[in-house]
C-alpha positions as CSV (number, residue, x, y, z in Angstrom):
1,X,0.0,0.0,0.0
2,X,3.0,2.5,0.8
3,X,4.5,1.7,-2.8
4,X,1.2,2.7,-4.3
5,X,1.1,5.7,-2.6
6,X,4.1,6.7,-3.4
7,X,4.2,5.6,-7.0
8,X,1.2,7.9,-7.0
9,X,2.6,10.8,-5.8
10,X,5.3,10.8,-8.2
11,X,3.2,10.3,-11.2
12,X,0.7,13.4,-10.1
13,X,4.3,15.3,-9.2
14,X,5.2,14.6,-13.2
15,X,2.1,15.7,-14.2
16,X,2.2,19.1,-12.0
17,X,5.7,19.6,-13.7
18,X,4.1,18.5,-17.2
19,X,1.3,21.3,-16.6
20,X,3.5,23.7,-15.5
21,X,5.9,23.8,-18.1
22,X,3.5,23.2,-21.1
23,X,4.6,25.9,-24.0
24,X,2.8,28.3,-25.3
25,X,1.9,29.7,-28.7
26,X,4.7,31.7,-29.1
27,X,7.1,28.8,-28.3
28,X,5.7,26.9,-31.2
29,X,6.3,29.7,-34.1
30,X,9.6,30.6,-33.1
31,X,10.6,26.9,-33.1
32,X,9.2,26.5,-36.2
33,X,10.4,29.7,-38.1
34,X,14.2,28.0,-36.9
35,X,13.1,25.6,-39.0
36,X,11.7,26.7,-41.7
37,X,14.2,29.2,-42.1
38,X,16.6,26.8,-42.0
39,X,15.6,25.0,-45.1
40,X,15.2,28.5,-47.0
41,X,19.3,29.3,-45.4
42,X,19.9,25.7,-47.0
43,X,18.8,26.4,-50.3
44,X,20.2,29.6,-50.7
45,X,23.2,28.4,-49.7
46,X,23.2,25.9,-52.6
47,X,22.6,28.0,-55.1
48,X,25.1,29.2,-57.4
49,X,23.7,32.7,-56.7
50,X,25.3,36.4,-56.0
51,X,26.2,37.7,-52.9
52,X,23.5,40.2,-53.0
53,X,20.9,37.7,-54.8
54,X,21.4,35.4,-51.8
55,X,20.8,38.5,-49.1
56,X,17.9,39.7,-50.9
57,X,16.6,36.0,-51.2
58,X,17.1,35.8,-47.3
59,X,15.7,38.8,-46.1
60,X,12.2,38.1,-48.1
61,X,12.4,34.1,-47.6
62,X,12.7,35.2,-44.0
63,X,9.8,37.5,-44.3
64,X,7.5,34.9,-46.1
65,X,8.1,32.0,-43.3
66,X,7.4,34.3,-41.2
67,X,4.0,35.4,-42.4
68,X,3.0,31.9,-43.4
69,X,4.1,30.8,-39.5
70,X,2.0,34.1,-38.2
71,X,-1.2,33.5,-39.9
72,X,-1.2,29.6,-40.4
73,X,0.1,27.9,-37.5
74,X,-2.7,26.8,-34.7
75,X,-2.0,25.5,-31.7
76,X,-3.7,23.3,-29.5
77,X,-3.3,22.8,-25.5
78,X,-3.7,19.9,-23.8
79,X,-2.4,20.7,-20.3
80,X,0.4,18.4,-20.2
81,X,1.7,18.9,-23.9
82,X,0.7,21.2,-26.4
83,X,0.7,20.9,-30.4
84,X,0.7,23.0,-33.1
85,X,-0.6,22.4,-36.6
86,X,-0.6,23.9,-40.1
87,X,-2.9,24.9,-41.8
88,X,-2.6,23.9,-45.5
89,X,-3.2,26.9,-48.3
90,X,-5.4,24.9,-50.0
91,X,-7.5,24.0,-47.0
92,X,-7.0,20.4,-46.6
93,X,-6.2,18.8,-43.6
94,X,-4.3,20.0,-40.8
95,X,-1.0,19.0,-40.5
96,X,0.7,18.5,-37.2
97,X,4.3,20.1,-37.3
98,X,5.4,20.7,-33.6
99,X,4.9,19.3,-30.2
100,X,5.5,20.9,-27.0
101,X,6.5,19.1,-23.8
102,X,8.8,20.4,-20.9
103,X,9.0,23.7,-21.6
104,X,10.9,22.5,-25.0
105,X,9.4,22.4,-28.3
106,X,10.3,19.7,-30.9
107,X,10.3,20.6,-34.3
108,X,10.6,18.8,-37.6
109,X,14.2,19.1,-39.1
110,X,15.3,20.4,-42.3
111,X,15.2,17.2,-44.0
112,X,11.7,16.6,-42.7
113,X,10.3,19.9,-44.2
114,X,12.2,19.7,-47.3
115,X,10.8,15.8,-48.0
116,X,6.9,17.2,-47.3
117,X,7.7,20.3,-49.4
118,X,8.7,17.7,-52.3
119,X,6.1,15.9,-51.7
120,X,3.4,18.2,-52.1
């Protein structure tokens, strides 16, 4: 009966510290703009481009992720996680593209994005 009690009070401990330190919104889009502006970095980077094509490509690749984070990504809470989903242009199902859990947020990696991007 004491193991039980105890095993109890750890797992309602966890899920104080779960609740606690469930992120937020704003957590998710800046997690995801790394991301995303990752892959844009990437393929600038890989282009035989200018020095000044590859700023200018930056700065405005940079400022389209970051609209497209602002107005599309939703996020739902579930008290002990949170996760946050995209919605597609063409208005087809959501698509799940961070989750949040201790205060961290994981988000997909560059490979990730660039293999959905392909195969849309």
């Amino acid at each position: 009966m004491k193991k039980l009690g105890i095993t109890l009070l750890v797992f309602i401990g966890i899920a104080v510290v779960m609740i606690m330190t469930c992120p937020g919104t704003e957590e998710h889009k800046a997690a995801f703009k790394a991301a995303a502006q990752g892959v844009v970095d990437e393929e600038l980077g890989s282009a035989q481009q200018s020095d000044l094509a590859v700023l200018i490509g930056g700065m405005l690749g940079g400022y389209m992720v970051d609209n497209l984070v602002d107005s599309r990504l939703y996020t739902e809470n579930y008290f002990v996680c949170s996760v946050g989903y995209l919605r597609p242009l063409d208005g087809s199902e959501l698509q799940m593209v961070t989750v949040g859990l201790f205060n961290h947020v994981f988000a997909p990696s560059s490979e990730q994005i660039r293999a959905t991007i392909d195969k849309q």
